[in-house]
C-alpha positions as protocol buffer text, in pm:
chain_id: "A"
residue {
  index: 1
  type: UNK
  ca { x: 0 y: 0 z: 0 }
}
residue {
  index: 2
  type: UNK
  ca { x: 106 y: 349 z: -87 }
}
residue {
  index: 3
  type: UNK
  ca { x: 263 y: 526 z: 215 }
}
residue {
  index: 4
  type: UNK
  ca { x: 57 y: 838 z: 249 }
}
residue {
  index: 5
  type: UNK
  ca { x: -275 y: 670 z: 179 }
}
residue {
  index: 6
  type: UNK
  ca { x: -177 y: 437 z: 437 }
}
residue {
  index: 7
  type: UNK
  ca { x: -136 y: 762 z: 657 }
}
residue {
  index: 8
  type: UNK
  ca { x: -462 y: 934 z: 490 }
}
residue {
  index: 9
  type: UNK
  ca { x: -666 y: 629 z: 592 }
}
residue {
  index: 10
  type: UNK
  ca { x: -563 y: 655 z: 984 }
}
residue {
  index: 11
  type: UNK
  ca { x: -702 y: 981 z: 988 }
}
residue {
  index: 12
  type: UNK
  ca { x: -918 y: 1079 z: 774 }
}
residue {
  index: 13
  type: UNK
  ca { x: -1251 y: 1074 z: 919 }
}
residue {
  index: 14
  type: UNK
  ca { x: -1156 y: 1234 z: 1199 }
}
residue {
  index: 15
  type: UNK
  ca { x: -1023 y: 1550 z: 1003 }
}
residue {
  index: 16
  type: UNK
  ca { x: -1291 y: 1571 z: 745 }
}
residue {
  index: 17
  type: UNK
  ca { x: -1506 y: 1708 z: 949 }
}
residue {
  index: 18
  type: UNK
  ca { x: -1269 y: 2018 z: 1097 }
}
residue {
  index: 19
  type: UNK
  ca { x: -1023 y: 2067 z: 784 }
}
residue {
  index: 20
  type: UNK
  ca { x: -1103 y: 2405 z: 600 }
}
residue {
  index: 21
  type: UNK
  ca { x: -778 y: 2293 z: 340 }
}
residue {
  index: 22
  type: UNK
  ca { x: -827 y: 2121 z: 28 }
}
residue {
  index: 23
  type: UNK
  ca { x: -575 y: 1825 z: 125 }
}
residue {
  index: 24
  type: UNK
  ca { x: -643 y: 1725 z: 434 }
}
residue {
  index: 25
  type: UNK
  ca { x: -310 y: 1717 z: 652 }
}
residue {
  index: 26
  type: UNK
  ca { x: -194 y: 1412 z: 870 }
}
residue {
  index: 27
  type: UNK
  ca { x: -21 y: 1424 z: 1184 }
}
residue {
  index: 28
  type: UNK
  ca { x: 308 y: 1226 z: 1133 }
}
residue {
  index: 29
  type: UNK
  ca { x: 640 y: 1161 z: 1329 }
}
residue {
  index: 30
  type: UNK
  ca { x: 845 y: 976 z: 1011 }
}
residue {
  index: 31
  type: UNK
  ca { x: 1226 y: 958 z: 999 }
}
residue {
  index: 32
  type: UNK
  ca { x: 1325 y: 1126 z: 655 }
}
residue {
  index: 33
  type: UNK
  ca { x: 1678 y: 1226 z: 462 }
}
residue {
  index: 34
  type: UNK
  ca { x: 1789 y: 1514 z: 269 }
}
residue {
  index: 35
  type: UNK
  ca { x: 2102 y: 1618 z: 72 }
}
residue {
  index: 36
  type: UNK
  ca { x: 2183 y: 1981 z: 107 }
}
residue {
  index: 37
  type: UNK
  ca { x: 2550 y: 2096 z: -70 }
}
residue {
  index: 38
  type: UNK
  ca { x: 2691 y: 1708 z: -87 }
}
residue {
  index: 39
  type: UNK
  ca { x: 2568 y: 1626 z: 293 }
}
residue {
  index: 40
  type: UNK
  ca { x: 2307 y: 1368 z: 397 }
}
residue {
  index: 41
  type: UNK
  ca { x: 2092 y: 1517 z: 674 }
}
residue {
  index: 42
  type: UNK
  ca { x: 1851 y: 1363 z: 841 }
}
residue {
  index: 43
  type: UNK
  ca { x: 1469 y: 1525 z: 926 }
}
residue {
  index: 44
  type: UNK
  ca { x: 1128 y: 1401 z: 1095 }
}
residue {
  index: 45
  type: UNK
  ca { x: 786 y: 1465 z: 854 }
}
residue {
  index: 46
  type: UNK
  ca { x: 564 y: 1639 z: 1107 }
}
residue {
  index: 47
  type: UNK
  ca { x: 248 y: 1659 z: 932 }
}
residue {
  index: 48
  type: UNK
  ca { x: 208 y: 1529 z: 522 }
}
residue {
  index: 49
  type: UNK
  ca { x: -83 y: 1585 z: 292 }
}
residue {
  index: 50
  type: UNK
  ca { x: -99 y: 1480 z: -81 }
}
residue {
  index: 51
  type: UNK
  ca { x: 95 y: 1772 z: -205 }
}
residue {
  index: 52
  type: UNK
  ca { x: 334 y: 1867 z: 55 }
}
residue {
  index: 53
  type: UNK
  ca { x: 493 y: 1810 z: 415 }
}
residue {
  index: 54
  type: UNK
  ca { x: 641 y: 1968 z: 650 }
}
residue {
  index: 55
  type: UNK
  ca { x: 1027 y: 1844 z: 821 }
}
residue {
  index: 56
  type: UNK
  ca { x: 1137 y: 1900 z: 1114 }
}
residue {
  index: 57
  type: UNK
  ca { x: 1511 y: 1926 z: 1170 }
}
residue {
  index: 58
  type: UNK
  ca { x: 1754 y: 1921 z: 1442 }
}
residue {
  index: 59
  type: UNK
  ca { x: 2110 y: 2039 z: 1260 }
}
residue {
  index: 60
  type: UNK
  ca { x: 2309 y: 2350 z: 1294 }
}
residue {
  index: 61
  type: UNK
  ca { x: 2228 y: 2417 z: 954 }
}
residue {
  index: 62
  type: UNK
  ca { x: 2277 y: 2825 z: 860 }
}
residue {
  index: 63
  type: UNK
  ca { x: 2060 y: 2905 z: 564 }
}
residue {
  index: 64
  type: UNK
  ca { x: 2119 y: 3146 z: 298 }
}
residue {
  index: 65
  type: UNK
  ca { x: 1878 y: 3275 z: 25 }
}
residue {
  index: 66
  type: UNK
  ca { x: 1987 y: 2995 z: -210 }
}
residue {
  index: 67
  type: UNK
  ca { x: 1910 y: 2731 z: 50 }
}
residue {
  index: 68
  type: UNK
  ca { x: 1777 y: 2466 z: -222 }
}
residue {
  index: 69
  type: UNK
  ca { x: 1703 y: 2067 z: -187 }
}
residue {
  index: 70
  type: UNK
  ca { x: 1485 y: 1892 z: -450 }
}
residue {
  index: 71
  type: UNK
  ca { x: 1404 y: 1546 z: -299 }
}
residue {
  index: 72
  type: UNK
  ca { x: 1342 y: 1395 z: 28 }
}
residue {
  index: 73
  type: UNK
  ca { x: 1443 y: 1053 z: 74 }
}
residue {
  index: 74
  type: UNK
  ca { x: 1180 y: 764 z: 328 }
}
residue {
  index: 75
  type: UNK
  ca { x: 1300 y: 496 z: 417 }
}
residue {
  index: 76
  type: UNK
  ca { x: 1137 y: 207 z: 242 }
}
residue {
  index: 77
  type: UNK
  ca { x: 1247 y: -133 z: 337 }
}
residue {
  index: 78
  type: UNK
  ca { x: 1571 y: -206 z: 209 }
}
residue {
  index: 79
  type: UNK
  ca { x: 1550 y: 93 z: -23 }
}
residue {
  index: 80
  type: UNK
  ca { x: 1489 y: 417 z: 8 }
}
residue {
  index: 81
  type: UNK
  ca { x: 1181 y: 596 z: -170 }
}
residue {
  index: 82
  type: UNK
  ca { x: 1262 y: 941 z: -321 }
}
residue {
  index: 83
  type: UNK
  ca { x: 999 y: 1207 z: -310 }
}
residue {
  index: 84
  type: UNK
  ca { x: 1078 y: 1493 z: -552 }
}
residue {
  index: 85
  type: UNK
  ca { x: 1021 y: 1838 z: -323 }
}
residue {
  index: 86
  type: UNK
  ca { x: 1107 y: 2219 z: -374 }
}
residue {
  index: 87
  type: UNK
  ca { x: 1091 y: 2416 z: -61 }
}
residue {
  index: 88
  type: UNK
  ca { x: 832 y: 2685 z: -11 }
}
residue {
  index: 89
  type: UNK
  ca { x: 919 y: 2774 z: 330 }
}
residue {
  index: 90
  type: UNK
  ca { x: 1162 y: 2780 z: 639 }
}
residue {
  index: 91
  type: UNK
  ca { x: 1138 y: 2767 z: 1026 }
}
residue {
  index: 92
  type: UNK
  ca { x: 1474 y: 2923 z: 1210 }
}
residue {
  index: 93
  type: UNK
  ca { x: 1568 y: 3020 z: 1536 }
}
residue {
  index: 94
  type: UNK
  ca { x: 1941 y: 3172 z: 1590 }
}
residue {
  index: 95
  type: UNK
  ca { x: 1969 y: 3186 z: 1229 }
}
residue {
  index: 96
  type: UNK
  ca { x: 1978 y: 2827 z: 1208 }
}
residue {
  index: 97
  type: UNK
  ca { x: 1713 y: 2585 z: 1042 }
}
residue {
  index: 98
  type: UNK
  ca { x: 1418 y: 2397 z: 1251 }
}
residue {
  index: 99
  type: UNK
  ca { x: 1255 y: 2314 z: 968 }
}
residue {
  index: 100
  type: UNK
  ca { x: 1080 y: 2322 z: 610 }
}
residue {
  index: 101
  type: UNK
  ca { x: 787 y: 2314 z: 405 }
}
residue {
  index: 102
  type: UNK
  ca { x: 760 y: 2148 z: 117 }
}
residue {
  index: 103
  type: UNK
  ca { x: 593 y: 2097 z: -183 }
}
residue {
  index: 104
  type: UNK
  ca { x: 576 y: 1734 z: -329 }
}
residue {
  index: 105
  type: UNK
  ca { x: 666 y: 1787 z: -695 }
}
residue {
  index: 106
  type: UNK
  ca { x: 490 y: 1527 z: -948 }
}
residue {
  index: 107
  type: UNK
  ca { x: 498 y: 1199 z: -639 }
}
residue {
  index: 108
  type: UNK
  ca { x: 575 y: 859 z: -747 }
}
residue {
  index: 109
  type: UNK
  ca { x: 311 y: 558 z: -767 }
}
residue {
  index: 110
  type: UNK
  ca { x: 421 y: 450 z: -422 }
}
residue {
  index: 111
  type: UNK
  ca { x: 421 y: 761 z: -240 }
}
């Protein structure tokens, strides 16, 4: 089964009711990875919908304007399943990234 309709169906009729988005977000504490200028970091998906999620990080990780990744990485088994993403926003505190919105960018069959 798909991962986020496996998530979708946990919580979905619980949400439809009080959701005023048109994708309904699900709560979610899900290891993730990310490579930012050649370096694997690691990230926990806070809340997904169908077209975007948002990561919560624990790095000393100073962003500048050009701060850029373009896939997030679940693990999936053996493998590891990778979601194509473009940021569309950023949590800091001391100059130093929290976290990230994302946008899921055309997701695969088995996301």
């Amino acid at each position: 089964m798909p991962l986020l309709n496996g998530l979708i169906a946990l919580e979905v009729s619980c949400k439809a009711k009080m959701e005023k988005r048109i994708f309904i977000r699900i709560n979610s504490d899900t290891p993730v990875s990310f490579v930012y200028d050649n370096t694997i970091y690691t990230g926990t998906v806070k809340n997904i919908s169908q077209h975007g999620m948002f990561i919560e990080t624990e790095i000393s990780l100073t962003c500048s304007p050009d701060f850029k990744i373009t896939e997030v990485r679940f693990p999936c088994g053996d493998s590891l399943l990778e979601v194509p993403v473009r940021i569309v926003r950023t949590t800091n505190m001391n100059g130093c990234l929290t976290g990230m919105g994302v946008e899921i960018i055309t997701p695969s069959r088995m996301f």
